[in-house]
C-alpha positions as CSV (number, residue, x, y, z in Angstrom):
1,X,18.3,27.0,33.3
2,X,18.4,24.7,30.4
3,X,19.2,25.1,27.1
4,X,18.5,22.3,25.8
5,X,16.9,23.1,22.2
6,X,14.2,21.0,20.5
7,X,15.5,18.2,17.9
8,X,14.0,19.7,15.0
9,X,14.9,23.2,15.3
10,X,18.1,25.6,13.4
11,X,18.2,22.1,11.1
12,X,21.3,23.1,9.2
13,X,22.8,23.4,12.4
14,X,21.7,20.6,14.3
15,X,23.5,17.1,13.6
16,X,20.2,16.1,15.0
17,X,18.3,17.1,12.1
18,X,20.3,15.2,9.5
19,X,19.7,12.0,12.0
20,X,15.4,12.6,11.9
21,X,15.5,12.8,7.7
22,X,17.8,9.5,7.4
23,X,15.4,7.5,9.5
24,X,12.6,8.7,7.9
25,X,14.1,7.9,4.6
26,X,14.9,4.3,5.9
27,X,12.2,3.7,7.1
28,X,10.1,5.2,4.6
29,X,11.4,2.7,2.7
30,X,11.7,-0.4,4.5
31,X,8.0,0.0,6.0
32,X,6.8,1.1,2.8
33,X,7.8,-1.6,0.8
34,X,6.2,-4.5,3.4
35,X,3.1,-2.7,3.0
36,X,2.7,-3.5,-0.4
37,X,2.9,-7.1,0.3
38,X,-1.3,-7.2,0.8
39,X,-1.5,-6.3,-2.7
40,X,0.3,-9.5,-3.6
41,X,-1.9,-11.7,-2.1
42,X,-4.2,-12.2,-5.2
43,X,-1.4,-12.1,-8.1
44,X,0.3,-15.1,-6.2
45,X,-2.5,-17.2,-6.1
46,X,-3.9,-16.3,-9.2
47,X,-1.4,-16.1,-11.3
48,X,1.3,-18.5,-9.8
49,X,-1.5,-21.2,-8.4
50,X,-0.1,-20.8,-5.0
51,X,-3.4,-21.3,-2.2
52,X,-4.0,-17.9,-0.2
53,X,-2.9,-19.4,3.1
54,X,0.5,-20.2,1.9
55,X,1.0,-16.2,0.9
56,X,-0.1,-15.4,3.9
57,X,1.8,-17.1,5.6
58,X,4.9,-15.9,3.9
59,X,3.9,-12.7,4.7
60,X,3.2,-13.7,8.1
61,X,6.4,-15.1,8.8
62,X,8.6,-12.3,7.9
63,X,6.5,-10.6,10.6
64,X,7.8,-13.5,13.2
65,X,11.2,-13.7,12.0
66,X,11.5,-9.9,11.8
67,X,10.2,-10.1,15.7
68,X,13.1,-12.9,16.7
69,X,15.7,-11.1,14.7
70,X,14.9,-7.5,16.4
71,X,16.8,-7.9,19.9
72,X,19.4,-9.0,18.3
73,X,19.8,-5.9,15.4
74,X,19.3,-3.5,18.3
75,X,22.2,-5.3,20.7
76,X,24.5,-5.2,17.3
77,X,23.2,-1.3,16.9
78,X,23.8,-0.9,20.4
79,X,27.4,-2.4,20.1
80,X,28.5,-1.7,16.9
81,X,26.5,1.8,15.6
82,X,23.4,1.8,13.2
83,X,25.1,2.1,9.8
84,X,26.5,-1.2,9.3
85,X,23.2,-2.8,10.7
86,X,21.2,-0.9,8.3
87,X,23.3,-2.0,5.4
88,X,23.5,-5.3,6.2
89,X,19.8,-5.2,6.6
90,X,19.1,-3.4,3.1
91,X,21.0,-5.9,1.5
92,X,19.2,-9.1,2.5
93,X,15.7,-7.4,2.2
94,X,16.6,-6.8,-1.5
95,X,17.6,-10.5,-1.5
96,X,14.3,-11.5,-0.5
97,X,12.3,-9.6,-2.8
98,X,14.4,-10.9,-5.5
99,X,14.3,-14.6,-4.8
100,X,10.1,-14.1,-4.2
101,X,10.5,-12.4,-8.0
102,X,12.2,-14.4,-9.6
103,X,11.1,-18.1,-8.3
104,X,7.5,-19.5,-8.8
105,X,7.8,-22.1,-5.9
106,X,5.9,-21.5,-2.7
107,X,9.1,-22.6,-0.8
108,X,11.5,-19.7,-2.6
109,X,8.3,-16.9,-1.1
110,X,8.8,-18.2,2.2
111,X,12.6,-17.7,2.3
112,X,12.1,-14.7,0.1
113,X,9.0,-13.2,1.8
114,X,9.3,-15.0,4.6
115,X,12.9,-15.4,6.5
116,X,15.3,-12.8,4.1
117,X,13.0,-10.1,4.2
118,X,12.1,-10.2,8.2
119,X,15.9,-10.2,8.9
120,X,16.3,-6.7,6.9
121,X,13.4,-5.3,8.2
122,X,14.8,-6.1,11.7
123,X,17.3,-4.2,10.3
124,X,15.9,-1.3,8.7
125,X,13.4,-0.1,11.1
126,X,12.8,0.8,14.4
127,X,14.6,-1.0,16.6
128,X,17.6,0.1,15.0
129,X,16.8,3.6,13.2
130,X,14.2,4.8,15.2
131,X,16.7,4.6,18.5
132,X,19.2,6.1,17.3
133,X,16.9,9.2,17.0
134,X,16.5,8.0,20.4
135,X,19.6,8.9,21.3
136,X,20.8,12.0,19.5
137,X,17.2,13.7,21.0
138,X,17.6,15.3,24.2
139,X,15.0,13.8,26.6
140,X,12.9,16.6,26.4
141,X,12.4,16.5,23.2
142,X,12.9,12.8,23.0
143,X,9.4,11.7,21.8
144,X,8.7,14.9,19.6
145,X,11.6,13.8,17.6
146,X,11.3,10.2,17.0
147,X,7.2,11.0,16.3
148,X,9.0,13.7,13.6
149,X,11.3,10.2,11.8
150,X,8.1,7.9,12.4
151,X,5.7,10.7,10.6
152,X,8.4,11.0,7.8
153,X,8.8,7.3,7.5
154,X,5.1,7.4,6.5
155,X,5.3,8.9,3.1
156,X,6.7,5.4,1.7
157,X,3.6,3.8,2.3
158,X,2.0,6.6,1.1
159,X,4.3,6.4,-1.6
160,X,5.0,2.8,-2.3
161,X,1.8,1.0,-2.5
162,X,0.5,3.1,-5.6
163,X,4.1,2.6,-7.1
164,X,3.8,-1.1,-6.6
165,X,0.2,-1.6,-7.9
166,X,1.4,0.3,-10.7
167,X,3.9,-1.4,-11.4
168,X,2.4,-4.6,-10.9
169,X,-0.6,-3.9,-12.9
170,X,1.4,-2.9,-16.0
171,X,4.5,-5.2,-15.7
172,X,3.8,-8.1,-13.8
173,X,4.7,-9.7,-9.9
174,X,8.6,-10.0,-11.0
175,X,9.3,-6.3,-11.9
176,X,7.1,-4.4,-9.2
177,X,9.0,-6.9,-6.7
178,X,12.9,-6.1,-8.8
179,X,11.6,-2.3,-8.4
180,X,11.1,-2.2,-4.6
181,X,14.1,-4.5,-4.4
182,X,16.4,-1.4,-5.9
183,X,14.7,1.4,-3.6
184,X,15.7,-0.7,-0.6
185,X,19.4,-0.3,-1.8
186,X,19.0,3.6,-2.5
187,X,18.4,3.7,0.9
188,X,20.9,2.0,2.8
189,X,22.9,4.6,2.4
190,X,21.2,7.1,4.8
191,X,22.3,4.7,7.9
192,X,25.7,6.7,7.8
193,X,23.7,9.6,8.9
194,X,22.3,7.7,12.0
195,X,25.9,7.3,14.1
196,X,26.6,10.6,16.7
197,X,27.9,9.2,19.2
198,X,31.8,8.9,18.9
199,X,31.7,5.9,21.4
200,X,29.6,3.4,19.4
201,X,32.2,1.1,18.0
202,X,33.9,1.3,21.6
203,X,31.5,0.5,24.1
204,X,34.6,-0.1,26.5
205,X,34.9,3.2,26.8
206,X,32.6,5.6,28.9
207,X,31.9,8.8,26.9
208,X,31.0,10.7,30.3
209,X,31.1,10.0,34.2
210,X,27.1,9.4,33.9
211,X,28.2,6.7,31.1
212,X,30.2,5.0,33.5
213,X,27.1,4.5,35.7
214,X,24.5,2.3,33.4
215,X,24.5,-1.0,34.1
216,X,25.6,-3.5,31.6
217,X,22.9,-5.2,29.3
218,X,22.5,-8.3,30.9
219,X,21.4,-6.9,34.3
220,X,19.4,-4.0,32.5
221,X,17.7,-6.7,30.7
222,X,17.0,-8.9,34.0
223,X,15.8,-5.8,35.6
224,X,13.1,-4.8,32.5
225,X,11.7,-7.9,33.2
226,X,10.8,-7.7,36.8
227,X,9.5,-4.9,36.2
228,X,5.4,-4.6,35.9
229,X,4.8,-2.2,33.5
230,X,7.6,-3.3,30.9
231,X,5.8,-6.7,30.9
232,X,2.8,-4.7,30.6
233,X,4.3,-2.5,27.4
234,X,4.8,-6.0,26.1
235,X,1.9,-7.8,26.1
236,X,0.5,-4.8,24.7
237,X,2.3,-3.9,21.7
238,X,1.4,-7.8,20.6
239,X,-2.1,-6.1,20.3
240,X,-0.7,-3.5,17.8
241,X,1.0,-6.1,15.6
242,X,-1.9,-8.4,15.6
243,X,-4.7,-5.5,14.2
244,X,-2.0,-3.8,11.8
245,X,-0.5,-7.0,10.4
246,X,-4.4,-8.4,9.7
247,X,-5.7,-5.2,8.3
248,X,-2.7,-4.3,6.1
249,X,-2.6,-8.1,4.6
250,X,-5.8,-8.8,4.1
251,X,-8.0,-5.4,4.0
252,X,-7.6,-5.4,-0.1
253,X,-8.9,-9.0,-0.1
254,X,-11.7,-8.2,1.8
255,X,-12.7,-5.1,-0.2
256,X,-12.6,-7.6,-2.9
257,X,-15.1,-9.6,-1.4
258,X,-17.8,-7.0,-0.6
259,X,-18.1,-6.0,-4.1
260,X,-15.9,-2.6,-3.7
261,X,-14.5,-1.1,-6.8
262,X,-11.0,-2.0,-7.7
263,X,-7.9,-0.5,-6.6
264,X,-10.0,0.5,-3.7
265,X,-7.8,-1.5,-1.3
266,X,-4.5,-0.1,-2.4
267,X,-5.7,3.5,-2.2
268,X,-6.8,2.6,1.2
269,X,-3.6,1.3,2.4
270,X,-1.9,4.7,1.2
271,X,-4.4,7.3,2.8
272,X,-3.2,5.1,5.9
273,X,0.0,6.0,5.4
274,X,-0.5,9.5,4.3
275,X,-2.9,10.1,7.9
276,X,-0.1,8.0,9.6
277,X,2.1,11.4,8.8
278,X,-0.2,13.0,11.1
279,X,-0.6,10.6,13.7
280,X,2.8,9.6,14.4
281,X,3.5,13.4,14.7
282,X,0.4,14.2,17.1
283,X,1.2,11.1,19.3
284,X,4.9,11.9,19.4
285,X,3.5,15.9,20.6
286,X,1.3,14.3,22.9
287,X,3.8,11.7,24.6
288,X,6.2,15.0,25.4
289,X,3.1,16.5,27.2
290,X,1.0,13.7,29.0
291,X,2.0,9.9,30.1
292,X,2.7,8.1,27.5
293,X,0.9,5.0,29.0
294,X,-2.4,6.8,28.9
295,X,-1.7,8.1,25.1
296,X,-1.3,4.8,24.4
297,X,-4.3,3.2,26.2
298,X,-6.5,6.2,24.6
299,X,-4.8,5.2,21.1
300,X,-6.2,1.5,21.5
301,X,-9.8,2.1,22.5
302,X,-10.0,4.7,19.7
303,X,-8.1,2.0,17.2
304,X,-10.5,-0.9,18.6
305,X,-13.6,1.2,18.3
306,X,-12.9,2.1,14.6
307,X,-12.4,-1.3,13.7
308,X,-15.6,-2.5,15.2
309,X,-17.7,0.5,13.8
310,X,-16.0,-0.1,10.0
311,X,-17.3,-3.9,9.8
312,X,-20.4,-3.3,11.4
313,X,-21.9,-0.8,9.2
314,X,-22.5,-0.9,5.6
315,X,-19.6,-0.2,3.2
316,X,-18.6,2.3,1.0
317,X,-15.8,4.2,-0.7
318,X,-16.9,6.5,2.0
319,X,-16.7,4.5,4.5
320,X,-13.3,2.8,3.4
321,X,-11.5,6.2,3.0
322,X,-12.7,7.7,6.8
323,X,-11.9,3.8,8.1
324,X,-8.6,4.5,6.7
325,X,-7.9,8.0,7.8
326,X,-8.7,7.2,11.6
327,X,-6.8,3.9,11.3
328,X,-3.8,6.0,9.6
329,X,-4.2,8.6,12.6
330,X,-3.6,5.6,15.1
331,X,-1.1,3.4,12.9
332,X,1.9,3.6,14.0
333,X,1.6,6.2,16.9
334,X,2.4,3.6,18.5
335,X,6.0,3.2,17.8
336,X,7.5,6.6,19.3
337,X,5.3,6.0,22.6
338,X,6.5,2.7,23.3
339,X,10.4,3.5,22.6
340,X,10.1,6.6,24.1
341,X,7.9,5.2,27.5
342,X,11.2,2.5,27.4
343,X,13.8,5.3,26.8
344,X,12.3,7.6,30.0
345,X,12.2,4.7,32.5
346,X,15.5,2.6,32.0
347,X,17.3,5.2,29.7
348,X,18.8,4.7,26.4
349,X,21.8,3.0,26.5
350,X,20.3,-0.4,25.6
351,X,17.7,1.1,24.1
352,X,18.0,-1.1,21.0
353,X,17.7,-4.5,23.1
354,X,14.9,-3.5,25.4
355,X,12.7,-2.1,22.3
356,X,13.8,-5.1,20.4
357,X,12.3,-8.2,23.1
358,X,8.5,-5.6,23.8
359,X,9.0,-5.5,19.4
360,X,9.4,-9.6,19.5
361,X,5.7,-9.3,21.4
362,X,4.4,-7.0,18.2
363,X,5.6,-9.3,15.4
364,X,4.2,-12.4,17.4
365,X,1.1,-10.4,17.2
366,X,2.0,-9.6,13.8
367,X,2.6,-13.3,12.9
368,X,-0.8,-14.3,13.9
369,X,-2.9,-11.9,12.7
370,X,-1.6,-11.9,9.1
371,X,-1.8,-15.6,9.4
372,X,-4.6,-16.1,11.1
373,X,-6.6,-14.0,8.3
374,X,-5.6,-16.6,5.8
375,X,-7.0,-18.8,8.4
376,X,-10.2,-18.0,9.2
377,X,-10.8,-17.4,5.6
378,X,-9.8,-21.0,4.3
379,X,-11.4,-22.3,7.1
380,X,-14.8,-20.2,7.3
381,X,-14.8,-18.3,3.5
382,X,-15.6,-15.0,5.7
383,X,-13.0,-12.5,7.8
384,X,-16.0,-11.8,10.3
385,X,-14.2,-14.1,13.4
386,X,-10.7,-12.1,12.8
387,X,-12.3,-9.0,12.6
388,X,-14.4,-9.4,15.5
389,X,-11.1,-10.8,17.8
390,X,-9.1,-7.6,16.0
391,X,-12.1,-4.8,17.6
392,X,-12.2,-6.6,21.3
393,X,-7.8,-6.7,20.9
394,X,-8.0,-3.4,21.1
395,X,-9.8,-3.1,24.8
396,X,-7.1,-5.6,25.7
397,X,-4.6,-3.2,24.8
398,X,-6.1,-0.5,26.7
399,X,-6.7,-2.1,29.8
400,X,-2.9,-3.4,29.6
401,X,-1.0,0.3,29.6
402,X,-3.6,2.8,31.5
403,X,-1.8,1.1,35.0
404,X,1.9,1.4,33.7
405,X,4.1,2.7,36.2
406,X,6.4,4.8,34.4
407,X,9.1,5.7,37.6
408,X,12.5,6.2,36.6
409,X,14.4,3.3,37.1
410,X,17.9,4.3,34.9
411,X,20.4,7.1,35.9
412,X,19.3,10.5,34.8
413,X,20.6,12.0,31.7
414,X,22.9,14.7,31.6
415,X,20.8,17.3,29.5
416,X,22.8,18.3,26.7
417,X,23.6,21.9,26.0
């Protein structure tokens, strides 16, 4: 019988624990910073004369750089360990925020914004912290404990986008961008706390007999893609990227524009992180007891019909804050499903690298719908195209992962005692 215990129980005996906390302080901090970026939007163009599409685009470009960069932070977490990834990725996502502070030119927020700050979120977040959870779970409890470290990871957006808009509203654009500059580098730190396994920095080496069997990284990866359903995983999670990047860039806008009161938008974009606490943790429960396929094809139709039913009705503060807790409830659910539907069929000893080319499919996503926004808007002076294309995305997405075979297709585990 096993004894395999879950990740989250005895804590102060359980390296495991320490490893759940650190990523959900990294990435508390790393995700919670780029969702203050929506908030932006208006100061830049306002105050600094720069046109909405070129802030958008800023911001939608870290979200395709970040999607480039993220098979190759996983491989180097893969090779190397977390820790050094993390702090290398701390560092230039500070950079960024500083050179978007401190410069006025449109082409200083695109390399700011734009290329420094989607290399150290590639860095910073899943693809790097969220696998090494990953990998010091037991598969049982595999799913639980990376929905645990993405629930956790929620209270910076919960957090952060109040923090910036207070800052912002009291000290300007330059100081609330400084600010989230220096929490980035409080947390880099915490990657020290992501490394268990003593082989990391030797990959040479097999740590166990059942080591010695994975496959190396090239043919893993040539396998995952001739494979159906991790071609399906991937067209999918472009889906994810393309409503979340849209909604969290250009919902405060939008508010704007139907008359609601101020401040509305940022209090919306922290309820969805404060109800993405909840989700994360219910769709990490949920992945350990039913296919995580169908979790996730459930989690899109709810996610599409939400979005629909928002812009179709009249709006309110009412309807803004439930719009907000059932988008929150679905956020980023998706995250723990994904890695952990990788993790079960090809294992996690490149988990990093697989994640990181389905994540490239997200921030493509990602890329266009924060772009796209700007767009449309420009182009039309309404969001109703974009939000109409972001409500039938998520049918897409549904009819994408209900199929997924999910067959093992990596040497089994050893459970761990």
């Amino acid at each position: 019988m096993s004894t395999a215990k879950p990740a989250y129980a005895a804590p102060l005996k359980n390296p495991t624990f320490y490893v759940i906390v650190a990523a959900a302080v990294i990435i508390s901090a790393a995700m919670g910073i780029r969702q203050t970026f929506g908030l932006f939007i208006g100061p830049f163009s306002y105050d600094r004369g720069l046109p909405v599409t070129l802030v958008a685009f800023a911001i939608a470009l870290h979200n395709l750089v970040w999607g480039f960069a993220q098979p190759f932070a996983g491989a180097a977490a893969d090779r190397y360990g977390a820790a050094p990834v993390v702090a290398f990725g701390a560092t230039t996502f500070a950079a960024g925020l500083a050179l978007a502070a401190g410069s006025p030119s449109g082409i200083a927020l695109i390399a700011g914004l734009g290329l420094l700050v989607g290399i150290g979120v590639s860095c910073t977040t899943f693809g790097v912290v969220l696998t090494a959870v990953g990998r010091a779970a037991t598969p049982e409890q595999r799913s639980m404990a990376m929905g645990i470290a993405s629930a956790g990871g929620s209270l910076g957006q919960v957090l952060m986008v109040p923090f910036a808009q207070l800052v912002r509203e009291t000290s300007g654009i330059s100081t609330s961008l400084y600010a989230l500059a220096f929490l980035m580098l409080v947390a880099a730190p915490f990657g020290m706390l992501l490394d268990r396994r003593k082989d990391v920095g030797a990959p040479h080496v097999a740590a166990s007999p059942a080591a010695a069997t994975v496959p190396p990284l090239r043919e893993t990866l040539a396998h995952a893609m001739r494979h159906r359903g991790y071609r399906l995983l991937t067209l999918g999670f472009f889906t994810c990227g393309f409503q979340l990047a849209f909604i969290a860039t250009h919902l405060p806008g939008y508010l704007t524009l139907c008359h609601m009161p101020m401040g509305l938008g940022a209090t919306a974009l922290a309820l969805i992180g404060l109800f993405n606490m909840a989700g994360s943790w219910a769709c990490g429960w949920l992945g350990g007891r039913f296919r995580q396929q169908h979790v996730l094809g459930w989690l899109y139709l709810i996610r599409g019909a939400t979005i629909a039913t928002f812009f179709l009705l009249p709006k309110s503060t009412v309807s803004v804050v439930l719009f907000a807790a059932v988008m929150g409830l679905t956020w980023l659910g998706t995250v723990p499903l994904t890695s952990g539907l990788i993790a079960k069929v090809f294992g996690t000893r490149h988990l990093g690298t697989l994640f990181g080319v389905v994540f490239l499919s997200h921030q493509l996503g990602s890329f266009l719908g924060a772009w796209l926004g700007g767009y449309v808007f420009d182009a039309t002076g309404s969001y109703t195209l974009i939000w109409a294309a972001t409500a039938l995305a998520g049918l897409f997405a549904a009819l994408l992962h209900f199929p997924i075979d999910d067959t093992v297709h990596a040497p089994v585990e050893p459970a761990r005692a």
